[in-house]
N, C-alpha and C positions, 0 to 999 in steps of 0.2 A: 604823920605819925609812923614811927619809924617797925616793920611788921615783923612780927618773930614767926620762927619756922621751928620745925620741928625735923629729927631723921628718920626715914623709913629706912628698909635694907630689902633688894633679891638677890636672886644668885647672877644679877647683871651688876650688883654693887648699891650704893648710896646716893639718896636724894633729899633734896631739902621738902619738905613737903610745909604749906602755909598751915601754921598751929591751931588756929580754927577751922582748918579745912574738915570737910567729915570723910571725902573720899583720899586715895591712898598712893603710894609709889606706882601702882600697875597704871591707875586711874591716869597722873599725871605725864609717863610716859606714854600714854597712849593722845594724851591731848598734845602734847607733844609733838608725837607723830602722824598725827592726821589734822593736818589743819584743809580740809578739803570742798566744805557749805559755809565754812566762818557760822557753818548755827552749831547747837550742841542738840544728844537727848530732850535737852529739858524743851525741846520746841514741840516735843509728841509728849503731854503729859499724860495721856491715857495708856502709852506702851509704858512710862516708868511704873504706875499704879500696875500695871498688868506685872512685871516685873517681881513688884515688889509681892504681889498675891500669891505667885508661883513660891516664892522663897518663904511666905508663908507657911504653904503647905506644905511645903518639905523637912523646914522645922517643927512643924506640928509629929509628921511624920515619924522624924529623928527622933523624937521624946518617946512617943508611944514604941518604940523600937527600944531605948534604952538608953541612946547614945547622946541625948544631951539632959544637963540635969534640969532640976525647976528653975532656977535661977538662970540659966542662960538661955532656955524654951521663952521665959518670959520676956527676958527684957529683947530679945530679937523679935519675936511678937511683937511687943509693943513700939518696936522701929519701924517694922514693917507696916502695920497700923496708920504711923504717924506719914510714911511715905504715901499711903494709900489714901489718906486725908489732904494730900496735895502739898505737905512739907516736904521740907529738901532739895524741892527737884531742882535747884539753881546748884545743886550738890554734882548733879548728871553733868558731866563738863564735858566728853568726849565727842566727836565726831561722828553724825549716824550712818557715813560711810567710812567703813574702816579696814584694813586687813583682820586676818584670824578668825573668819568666819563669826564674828560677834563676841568673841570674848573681853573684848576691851568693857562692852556694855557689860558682859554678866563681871566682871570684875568691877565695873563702876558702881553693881549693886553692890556687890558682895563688901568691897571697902565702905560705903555708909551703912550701910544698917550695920556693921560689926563695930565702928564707932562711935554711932548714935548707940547703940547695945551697949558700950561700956561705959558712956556718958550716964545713960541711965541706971548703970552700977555704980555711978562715982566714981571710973576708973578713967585715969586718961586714956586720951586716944593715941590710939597704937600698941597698947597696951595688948597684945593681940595672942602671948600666952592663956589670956584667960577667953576670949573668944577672937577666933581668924577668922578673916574675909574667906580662908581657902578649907579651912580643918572644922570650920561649925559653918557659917553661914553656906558654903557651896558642899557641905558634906551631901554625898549620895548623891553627887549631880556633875554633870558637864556642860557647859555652854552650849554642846548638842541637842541634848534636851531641853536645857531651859530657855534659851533663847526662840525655837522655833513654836515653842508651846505660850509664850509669851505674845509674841506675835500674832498668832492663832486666837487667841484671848483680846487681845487688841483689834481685832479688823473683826472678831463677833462684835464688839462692842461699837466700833465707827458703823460698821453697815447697820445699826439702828440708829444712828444720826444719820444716817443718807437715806433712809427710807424716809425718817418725818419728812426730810426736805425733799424730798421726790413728792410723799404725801400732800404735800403743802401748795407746790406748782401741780399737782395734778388736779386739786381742790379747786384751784385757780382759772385752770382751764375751764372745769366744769362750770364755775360759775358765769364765766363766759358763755359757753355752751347757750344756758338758759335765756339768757341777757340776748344771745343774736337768735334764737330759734326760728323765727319770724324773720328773717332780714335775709331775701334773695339773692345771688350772685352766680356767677357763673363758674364752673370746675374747671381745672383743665387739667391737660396729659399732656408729655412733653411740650408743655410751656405756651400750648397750642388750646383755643376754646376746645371744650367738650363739651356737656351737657348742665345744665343747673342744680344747684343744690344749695343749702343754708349756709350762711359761715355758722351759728351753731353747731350742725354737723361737723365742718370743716373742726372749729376747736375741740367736738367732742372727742374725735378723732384724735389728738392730741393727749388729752387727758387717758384715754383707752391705750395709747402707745407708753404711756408712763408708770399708769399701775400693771401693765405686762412685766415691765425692770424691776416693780416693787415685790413680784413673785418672783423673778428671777432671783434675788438678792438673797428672800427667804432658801432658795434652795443653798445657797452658797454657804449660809448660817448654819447649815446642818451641817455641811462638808467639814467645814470649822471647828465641827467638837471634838471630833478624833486626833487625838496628842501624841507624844512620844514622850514625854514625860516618867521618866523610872528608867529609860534607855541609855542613861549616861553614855560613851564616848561616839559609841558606834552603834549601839543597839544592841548589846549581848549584855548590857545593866551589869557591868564591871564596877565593882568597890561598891555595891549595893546588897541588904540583905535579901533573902528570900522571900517576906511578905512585905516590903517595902514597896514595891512596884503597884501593888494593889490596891495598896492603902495612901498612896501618896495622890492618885487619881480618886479617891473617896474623898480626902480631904481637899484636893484641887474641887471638888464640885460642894462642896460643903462655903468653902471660902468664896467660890466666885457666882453661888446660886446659879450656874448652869450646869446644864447634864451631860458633862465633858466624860470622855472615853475613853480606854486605852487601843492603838493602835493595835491591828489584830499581828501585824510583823513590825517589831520594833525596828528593825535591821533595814525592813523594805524603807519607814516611815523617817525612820533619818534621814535616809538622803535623796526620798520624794519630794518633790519644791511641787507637784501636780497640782495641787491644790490652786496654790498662787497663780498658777499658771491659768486657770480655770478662774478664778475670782478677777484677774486683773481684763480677763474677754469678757467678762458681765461686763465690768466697769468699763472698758470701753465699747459693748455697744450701747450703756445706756447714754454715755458721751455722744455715740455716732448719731445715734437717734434722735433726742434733744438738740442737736448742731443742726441736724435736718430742718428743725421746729423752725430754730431761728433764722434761718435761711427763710423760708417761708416767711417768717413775719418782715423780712426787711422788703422783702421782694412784693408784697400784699399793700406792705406800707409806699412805695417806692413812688418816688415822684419829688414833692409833690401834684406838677403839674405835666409832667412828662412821664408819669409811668402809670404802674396801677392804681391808686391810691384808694385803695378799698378798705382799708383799714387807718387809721392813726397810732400813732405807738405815743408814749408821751413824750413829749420836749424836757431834755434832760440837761443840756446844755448847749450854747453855739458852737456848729459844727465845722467852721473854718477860720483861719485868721485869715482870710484874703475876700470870701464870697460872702458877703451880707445877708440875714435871714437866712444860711442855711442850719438845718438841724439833722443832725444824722443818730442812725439805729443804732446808738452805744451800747445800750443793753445787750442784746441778740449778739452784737460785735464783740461783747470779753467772753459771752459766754461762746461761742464760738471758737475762742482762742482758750479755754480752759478747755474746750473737746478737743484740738489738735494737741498740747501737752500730755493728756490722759492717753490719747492715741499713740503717739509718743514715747510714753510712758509703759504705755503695753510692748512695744520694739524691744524696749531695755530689760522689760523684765523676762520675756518670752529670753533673749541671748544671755541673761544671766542664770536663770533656769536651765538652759540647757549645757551651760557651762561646769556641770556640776561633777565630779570626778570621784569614782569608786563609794567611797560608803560615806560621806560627807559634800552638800552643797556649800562650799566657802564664800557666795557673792550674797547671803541672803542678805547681810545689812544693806545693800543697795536695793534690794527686792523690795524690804519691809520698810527701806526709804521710801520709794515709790510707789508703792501701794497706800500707804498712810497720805504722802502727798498728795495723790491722785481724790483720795476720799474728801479730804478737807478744803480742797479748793472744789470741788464740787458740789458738793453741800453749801457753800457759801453762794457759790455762782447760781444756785436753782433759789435758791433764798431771794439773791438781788434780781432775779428776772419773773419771779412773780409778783415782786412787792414793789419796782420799780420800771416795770415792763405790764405784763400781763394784765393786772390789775386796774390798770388806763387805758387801756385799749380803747377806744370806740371806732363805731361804722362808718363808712361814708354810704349811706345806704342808697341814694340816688345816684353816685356811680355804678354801684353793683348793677340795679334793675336796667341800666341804661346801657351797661354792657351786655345784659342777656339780650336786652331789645335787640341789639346790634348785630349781634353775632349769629353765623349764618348756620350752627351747629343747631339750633334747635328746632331742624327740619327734622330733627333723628325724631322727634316722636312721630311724625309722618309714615316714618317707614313701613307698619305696620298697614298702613291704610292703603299709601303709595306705589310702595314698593321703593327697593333698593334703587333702582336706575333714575327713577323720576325723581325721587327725593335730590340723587345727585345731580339732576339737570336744575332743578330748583335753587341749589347751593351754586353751583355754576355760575347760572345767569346771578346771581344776587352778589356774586365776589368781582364779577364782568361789570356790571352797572352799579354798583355800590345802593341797590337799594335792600330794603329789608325783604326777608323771606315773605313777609306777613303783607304788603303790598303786590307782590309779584302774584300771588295766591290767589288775591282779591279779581289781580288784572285777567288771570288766565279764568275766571271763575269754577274753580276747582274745588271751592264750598264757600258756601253764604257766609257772611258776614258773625252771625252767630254759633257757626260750627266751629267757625277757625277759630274764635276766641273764646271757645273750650276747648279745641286740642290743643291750643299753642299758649294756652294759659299758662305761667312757669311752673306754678305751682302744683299740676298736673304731673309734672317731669321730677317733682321732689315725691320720695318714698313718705309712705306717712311715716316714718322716724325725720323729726323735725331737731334734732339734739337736744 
């Protein structure tokens, strides 16, 4: 079927634009010219909804001001609306890395809701004397402001998907926790016995490193409310009225039910990226921290008859096309490799951040690339390794005890009795002969029989917190 077009015009000349398209000339040269992820917008549908909330408010704004009448307040509303309902976004065609500091996106807005707008007038589209993507729907705004305020509106709302999923493996741990309380092993410190303690502990340990990220998060969400929104170009709110600025942040928090804020320096907040800079080191130590985790689990798991094998992880697939029966730690392993991206990820935003030049940052679409990227493959990855990892786990509980048996470390509870020097003549001879502490004790008759198996009971050496 053979497709009709329609003509847009800029002051760059003429383009065919596709007749059913709802976005516009800007829109298309910008697809155009950034062919750079082969993805579009529409792969962040929570940044277009956020998008579409900001332009909202602005035309809400614009009415109560004067400047647009009932009929075009409405039906741009009601596009807006229909954007935020999860329509159109296959309409978002640009690149989320792009030059011009993000305008291509606010233009991508601004040509569909102005078209949806006169579709819902019965007007064709393009039609754009009675409402423009630049004279109504971007009135009282600049890409400056809206973009960055958008963004900000967008990663409050991801960092409450990354919390359930933090919430979720932290749950996961805990219930581990309960499940090993009881089930002895031995600690170590550089990779070396130490002294005994529960793998309950051990996982509790785990869950307590996770809900620390889930307060850290919380603070980032605060940092988050403060906008620049009403600051159009630079922050001196050029081609804006005088109470517009006040009322367009009343109505940003009316449309998005948060208690969004105006920035105390417009001028400072333009072209601050701090923020990002600041959310993107949450997010990667909660990366660094969880990476740690699964380190641990593969190393706990490892063997399974040449290493530790203190734990089981569950058998998720065959782990080699050459070695028969082997099964490797794939869980722990992508989530691993989504902490090195995120880490990654922090490199690029941290030198795009500081890339930023006089009163405007121009690298923020790669910023607010990778910030969104970062959240969403994380939340997925903490998802598949408590539902596909965590939650299978079991003990090898007769390694664990059999280890402490062995190990020549849990003379430390001696010391008090001993002292320092003897303790270590004890560990000595027992690393020299390969026998147990617990025999050697017996030989030198240094306590009966039923002393030593209350000081050297393991479970003497565990804190009453049991996990």
């Amino acid at each position: 079927m053979k497709k009709e077009f329609r003509i847009e015009k800029d002051f760059l000349g003429e383009k065919e634009i596709e007749k059913d398209a709802y976005y516009g000339i800007q829109t298309l040269r910008a697809s155009e010219n950034f062919d750079i992820t082969h993805t579009s917008l529409s792969l962040f549908p929570t940044f277009i909804k956020s998008i579409a909330k900001v332009k909202k408010a602005c035309a809400l704004t614009n009415y109560e001001l004067g400047d647009l009448t009932d009929i075009q307040k409405n039906a741009i509303i009601q596009a807006c609306n229909e954007i935020i309902d999860g329509r159109y976004h296959d309409q978002f065609i640009v690149d989320p890395i792009q030059g011009g500091a993000g305008t291509s996106t606010n233009m991508n807005a601004n040509e569909v809701i102005a078209n949806r707008a006169l579709e819902i007038l019965g007007e064709a589209r393009s039609t754009y004397e009675i409402i423009h993507p630049n004279n109504h729907i971007n009135m009282s705004q600049s890409t400056n402001d809206v973009y960055p305020t958008a963004i900000k509106i967008t990663l409050h709302e991801l960092i409450y998907k990354l919390k359930d999923s933090l919430r979720y493996l932290r749950d996961s741990f805990d219930e581990k926790a309960i499940e090993f309380k009881d089930v002895l092993k031995m600690g170590r410190t550089q990779l070396q016995d130490a002294v005994p303690m529960t793998l309950g502990q051990e996982f509790k340990t785990y869950a307590v490193m996770v809900n620390e990220d889930i307060n850290r998060l919380k603070d980032c969400q605060t940092l988050l409310k403060e906008v620049n929104l009403g600051a159009t170009a630079i922050g001196t709110g050029i081609n804006t009225k005088a109470k517009y600025q006040r009322r367009v942040i009343s109505n940003l928090r009316e449309v998005t039910g948060v208690d969004y804020i105006s920035a105390g320096d417009l001028i400072e907040a333009t072209q601050d990226t701090g923020v990002f800079v600041h959310i993107s080191g949450v997010l990667k130590r909660v990366a660094i921290k969880i990476s740690k985790v699964c380190n641990d689990l593969r190393l706990l798991s490892s063997g399974p008859r040449a290493g530790l094998n203190e734990i089981n992880l569950p058998k998720m697939q065959p782990g080699s096309s050459i070695m028969p029966g082997k099964v490797n730690p794939v869980i722990p392993e992508v989530v691993n490799q989504v902490a090195f991206e995120v880490i990654g990820a922090d490199t690029t935003i941290s030198i795009a951040c500081e890339g930023g030049q006089l009163q405007l940052n121009v690298f923020e679409p790669l910023v607010a690339y990778k910030l969104f990227t970062s959240i969403n493959i994380m939340r997925r990855s903490f998802h598949t390794l408590a539902d596909k990892c965590i939650k299978g786990i079991t003990a090898n509980e007769d390694v664990c005890m059999e280890n402490i048996l062995n190990s020549v470390t849990i003379v430390t509870c001696l010391n008090p009795i001993l002292g320092y020097e003897k303790s270590s003549a004890l560990a000595k001879e027992a690393l020299a002969t390969n026998k147990r502490i617990y025999d050697i004790i017996l030989e030198q008759e240094l306590f009966t029989k039923e002393e030593l198996d209350k000081l050297l009971h393991p479970k003497n050496m565990v804190t009453n917190y049991q996990g």
